[in-house]
N, C-alpha and C positions, 0 to 999 in steps of 0.2 A: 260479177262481184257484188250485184247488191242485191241478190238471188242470196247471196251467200253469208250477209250483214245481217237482210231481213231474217233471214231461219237462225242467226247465232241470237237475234234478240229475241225472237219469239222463244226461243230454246230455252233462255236463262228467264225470261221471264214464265215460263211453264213450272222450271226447275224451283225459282220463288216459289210458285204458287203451289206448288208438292211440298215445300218444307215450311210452309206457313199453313197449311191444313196438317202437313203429320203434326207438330206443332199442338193446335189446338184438340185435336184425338189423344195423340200421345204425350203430349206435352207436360200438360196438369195433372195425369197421373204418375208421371216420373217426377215432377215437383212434389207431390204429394209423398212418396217415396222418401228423396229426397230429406221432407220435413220432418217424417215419423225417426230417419235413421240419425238428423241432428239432434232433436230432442232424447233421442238415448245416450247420444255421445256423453263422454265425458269430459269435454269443454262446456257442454252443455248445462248438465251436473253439477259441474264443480261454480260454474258462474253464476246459478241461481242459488246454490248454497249460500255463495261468498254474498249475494245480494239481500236473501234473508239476513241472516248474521250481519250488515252493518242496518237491517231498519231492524233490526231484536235491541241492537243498543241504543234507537235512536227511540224505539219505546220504553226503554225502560229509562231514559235520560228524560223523557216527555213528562211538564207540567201539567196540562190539561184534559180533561175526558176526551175534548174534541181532535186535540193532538193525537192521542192515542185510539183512537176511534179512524182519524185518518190513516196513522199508521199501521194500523190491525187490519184494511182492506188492502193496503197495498201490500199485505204478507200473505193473504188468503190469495190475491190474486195472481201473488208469484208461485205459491205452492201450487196452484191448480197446472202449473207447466211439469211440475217432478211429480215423480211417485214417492210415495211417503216413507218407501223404504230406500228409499237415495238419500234422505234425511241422517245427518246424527241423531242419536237418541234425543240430545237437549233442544235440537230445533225443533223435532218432531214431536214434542213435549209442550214447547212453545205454540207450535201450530193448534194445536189440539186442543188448547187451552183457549187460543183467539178463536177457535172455529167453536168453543162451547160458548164461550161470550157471546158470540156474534148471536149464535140458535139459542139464549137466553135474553136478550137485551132484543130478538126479532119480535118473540111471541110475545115481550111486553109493549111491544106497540113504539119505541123510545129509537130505534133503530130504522133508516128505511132503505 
């Protein structure tokens, strides 16, 4: 009987140690997977739109250069999750307009 304990626990801890190395081989390329086919989604999509769209309000409600300067990086750096053609026309208008601000206001030196 304890012939028979020892081999069930060396067993399951083999069996551990087989799905904690596939795991790290296969693991993080099925995460990766995973990642690329969420960011297609359309939960995906439609979340980062909706999240542009309320800072587009919250820039063009903004008093100050710096307000708007902060809110112009947090929209380049939500766009950089979507393709530009998952954009409406108007955001993707918008975008492209902070993205020429940003590459005019870099080369002057005023932006860092």
């Amino acid at each position: 009987m304890t012939k028979g304990v020892l081999l069930a626990i060396v067993g399951l801890f083999l069996l551990g140690t087989v799905g904690t190395g596939y795991y790290f081989v296969f693991g993080t390329a099925q995460e990766e997977v995973r990642h690329r086919i969420y960011k297609r989604s359309t939960a995906h999509i439609e979340g980062t739109i909706r999240t542009i769209e309320r800072y587009q309000i919250q820039y063009i409600q903004a008093k100050g250069d710096d307000e708007k300067s902060a809110i112009a990086s947090f929209v380049l750096r939500e766009a950089q999750n979507i393709r530009a053609s998952d954009l409406p026309a108007d955001l993707a208008t918008f975008v492209t307009t902070l993205k020429t601000n940003a590459k005019s206001t870099t080369s002057k030196g005023t932006l860092q």
